[in-house]
C-alpha positions as a Markdown table, in Angstrom:
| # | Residue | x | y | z |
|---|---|---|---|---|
| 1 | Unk | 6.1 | -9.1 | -50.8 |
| 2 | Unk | 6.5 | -5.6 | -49.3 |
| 3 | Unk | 7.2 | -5.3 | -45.5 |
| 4 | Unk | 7.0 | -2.0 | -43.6 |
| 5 | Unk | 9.4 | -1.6 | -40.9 |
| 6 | Unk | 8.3 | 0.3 | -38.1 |
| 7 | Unk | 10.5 | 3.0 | -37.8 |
| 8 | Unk | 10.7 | 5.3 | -34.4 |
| 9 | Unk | 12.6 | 8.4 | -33.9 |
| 10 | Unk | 12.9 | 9.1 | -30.5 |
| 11 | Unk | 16.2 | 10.6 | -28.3 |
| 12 | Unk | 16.9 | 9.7 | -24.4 |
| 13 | Unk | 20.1 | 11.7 | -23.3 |
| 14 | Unk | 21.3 | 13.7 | -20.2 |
| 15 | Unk | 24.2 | 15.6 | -19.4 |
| 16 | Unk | 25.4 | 18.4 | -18.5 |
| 17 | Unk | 24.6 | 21.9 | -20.5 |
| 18 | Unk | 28.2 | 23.6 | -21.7 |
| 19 | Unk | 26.6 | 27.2 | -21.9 |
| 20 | Unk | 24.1 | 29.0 | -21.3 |
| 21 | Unk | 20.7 | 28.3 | -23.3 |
| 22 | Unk | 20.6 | 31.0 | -26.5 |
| 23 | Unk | 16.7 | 32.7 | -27.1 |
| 24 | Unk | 15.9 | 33.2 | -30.5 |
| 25 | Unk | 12.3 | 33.9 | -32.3 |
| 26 | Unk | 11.3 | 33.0 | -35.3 |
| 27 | Unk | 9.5 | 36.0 | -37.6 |
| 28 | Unk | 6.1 | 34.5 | -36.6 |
| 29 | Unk | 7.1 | 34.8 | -32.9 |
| 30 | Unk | 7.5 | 31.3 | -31.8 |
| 31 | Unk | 10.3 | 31.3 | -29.3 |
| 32 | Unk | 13.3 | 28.5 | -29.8 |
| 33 | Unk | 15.8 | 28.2 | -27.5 |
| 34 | Unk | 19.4 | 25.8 | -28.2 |
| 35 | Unk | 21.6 | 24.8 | -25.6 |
| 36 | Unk | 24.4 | 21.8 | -25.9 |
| 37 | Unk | 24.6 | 18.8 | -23.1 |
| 38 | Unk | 27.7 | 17.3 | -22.8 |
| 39 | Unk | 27.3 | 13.6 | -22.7 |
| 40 | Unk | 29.9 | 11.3 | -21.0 |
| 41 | Unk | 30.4 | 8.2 | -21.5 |
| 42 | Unk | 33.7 | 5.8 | -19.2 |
| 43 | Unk | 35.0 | 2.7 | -20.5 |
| 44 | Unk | 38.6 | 1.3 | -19.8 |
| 45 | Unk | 41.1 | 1.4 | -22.1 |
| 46 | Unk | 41.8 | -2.2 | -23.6 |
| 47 | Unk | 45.4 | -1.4 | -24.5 |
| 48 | Unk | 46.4 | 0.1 | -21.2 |
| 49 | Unk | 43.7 | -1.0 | -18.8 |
| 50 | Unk | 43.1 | 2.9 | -17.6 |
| 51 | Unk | 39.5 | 4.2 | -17.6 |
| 52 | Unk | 38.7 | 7.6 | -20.0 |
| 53 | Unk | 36.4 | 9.5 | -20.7 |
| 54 | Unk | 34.2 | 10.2 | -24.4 |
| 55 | Unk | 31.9 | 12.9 | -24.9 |
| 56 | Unk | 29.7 | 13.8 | -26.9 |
| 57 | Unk | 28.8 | 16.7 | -28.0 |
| 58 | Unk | 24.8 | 17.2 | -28.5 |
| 59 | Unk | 23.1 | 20.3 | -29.7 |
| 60 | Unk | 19.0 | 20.4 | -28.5 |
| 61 | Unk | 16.5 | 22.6 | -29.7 |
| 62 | Unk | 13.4 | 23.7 | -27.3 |
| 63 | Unk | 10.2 | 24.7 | -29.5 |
| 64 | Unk | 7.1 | 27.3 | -28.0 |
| 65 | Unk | 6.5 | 27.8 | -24.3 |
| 66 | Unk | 8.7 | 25.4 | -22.7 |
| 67 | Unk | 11.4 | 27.6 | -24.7 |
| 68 | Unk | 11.1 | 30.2 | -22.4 |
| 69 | Unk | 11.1 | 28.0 | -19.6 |
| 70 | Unk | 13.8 | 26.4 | -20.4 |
| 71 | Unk | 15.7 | 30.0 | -20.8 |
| 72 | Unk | 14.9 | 30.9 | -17.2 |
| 73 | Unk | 15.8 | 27.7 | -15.7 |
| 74 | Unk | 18.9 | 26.7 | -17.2 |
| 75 | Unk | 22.5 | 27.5 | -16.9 |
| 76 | Unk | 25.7 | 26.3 | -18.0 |
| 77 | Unk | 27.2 | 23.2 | -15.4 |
| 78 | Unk | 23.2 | 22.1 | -14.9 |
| 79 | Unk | 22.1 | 18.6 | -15.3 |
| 80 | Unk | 19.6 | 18.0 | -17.6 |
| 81 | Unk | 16.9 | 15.3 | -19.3 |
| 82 | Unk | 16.2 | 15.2 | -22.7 |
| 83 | Unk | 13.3 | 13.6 | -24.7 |
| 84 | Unk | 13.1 | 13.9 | -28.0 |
| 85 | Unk | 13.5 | 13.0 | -31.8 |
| 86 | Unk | 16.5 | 13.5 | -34.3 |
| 87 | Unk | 16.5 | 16.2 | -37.1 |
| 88 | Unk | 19.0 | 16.9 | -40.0 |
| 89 | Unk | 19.2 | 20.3 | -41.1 |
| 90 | Unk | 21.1 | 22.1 | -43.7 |
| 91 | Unk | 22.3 | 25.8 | -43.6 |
| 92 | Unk | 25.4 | 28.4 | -44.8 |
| 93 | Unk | 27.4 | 29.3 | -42.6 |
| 94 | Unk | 29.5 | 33.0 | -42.6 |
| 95 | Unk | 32.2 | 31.8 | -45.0 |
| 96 | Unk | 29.3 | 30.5 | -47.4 |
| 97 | Unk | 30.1 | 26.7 | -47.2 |
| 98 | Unk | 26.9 | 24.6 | -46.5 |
| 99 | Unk | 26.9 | 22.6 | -43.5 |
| 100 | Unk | 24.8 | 19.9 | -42.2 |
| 101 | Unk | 23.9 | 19.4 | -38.5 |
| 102 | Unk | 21.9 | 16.7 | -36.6 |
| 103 | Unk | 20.3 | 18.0 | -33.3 |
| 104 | Unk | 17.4 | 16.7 | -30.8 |
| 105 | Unk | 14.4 | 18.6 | -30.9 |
| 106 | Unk | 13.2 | 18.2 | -27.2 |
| 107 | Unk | 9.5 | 17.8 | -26.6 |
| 108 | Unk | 10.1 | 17.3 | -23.1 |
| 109 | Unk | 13.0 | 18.6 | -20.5 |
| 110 | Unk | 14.3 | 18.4 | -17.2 |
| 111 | Unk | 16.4 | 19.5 | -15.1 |
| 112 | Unk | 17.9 | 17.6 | -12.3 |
| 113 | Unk | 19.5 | 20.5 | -10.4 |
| 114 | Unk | 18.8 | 24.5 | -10.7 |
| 115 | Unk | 21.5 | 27.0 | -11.3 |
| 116 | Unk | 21.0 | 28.1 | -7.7 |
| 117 | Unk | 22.5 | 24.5 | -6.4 |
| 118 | Unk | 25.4 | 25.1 | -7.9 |
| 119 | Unk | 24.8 | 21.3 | -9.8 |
| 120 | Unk | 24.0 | 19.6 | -7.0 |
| 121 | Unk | 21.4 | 17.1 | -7.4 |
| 122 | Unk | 17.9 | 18.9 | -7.0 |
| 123 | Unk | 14.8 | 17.8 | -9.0 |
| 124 | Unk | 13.7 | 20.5 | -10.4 |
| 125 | Unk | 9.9 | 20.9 | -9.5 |
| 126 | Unk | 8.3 | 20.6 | -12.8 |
| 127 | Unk | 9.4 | 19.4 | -16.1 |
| 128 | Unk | 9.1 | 21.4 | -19.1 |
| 129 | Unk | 6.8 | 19.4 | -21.3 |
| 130 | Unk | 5.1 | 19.9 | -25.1 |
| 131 | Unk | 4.4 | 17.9 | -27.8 |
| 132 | Unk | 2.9 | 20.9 | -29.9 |
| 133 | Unk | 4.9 | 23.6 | -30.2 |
| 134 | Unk | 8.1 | 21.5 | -31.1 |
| 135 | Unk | 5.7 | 19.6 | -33.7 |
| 136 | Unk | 3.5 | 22.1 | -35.1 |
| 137 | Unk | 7.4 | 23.7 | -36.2 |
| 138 | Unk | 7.2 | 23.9 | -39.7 |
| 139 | Unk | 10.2 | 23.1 | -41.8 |
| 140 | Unk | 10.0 | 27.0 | -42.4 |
| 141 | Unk | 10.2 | 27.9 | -39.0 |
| 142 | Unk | 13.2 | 26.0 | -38.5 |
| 143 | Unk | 15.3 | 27.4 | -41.4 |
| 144 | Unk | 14.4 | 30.9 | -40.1 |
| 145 | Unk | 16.7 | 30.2 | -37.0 |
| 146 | Unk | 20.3 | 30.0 | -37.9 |
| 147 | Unk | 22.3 | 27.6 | -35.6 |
């Protein structure tokens, strides 16, 4: 008997972004813009009861108009919500060795405080949302944009 799993891909993070969003076009014109968050995460230490800190590290890629969006609103230090799915891609980097990275493609973003506030909590007044742009990405387009 064969038995389907359903299988989902979908990313809900927020953190902080750790530089400023980089614009990029692909030959076609689509716009993609890449930013990192910063994702923190306290426990306590079992050995020595203190409380740390682990972060992650999460590159996000934002497809079509809400690229451009994205450009103008954020900023390095700024809060942000991220809903998307996973990707694996493959490229060659400077030195020629091939590397392989896993990044969220957002199909929706928000920020929770504008540049302006210096990262004080603000809701931003509209959340950069699209479900086609990031989608209708072709494989192609995405190996046109080096990482």
């Amino acid at each position: 008997m064969n038995v389907r799993i359903p299988e989902q891909n979908l990313v809900l993070i927020s953190g902080r972004l750790t530089r400023d969003p980089d614009m990029r076009y692909t030959q076609k014109g689509l716009g993609v813009c890449s930013f990192d968050l910063a994702v923190n995460r306290r426990y306590k230490d079992q050995a020595t009861g203190e409380w740390k800190d682990d972060t992650t590290f999460v590159p996000v890629s934002v497809w079509g108009p809400m690229a451009d969006r994205c450009k103008e609103r954020a900023r390095k230090g700024v809060p942000a919500f991220v809903e998307g799915r996973l990707v694996n891609s493959e490229y060659t980097d400077k030195t020629g060795q091939k590397r392989k990275v896993m990044r969220v493609v957002a199909r929706r973003v928000q920020f929770l405080a504008t540049a302006e506030s210096g990262g004080q909590h603000e809701p931003a007044a509209e959340a950069a949302e699209t479900e086609t742009a990031a989608d209708k990405a072709s494989a192609s387009d995405m190996d046109e944009v080096p990482f």
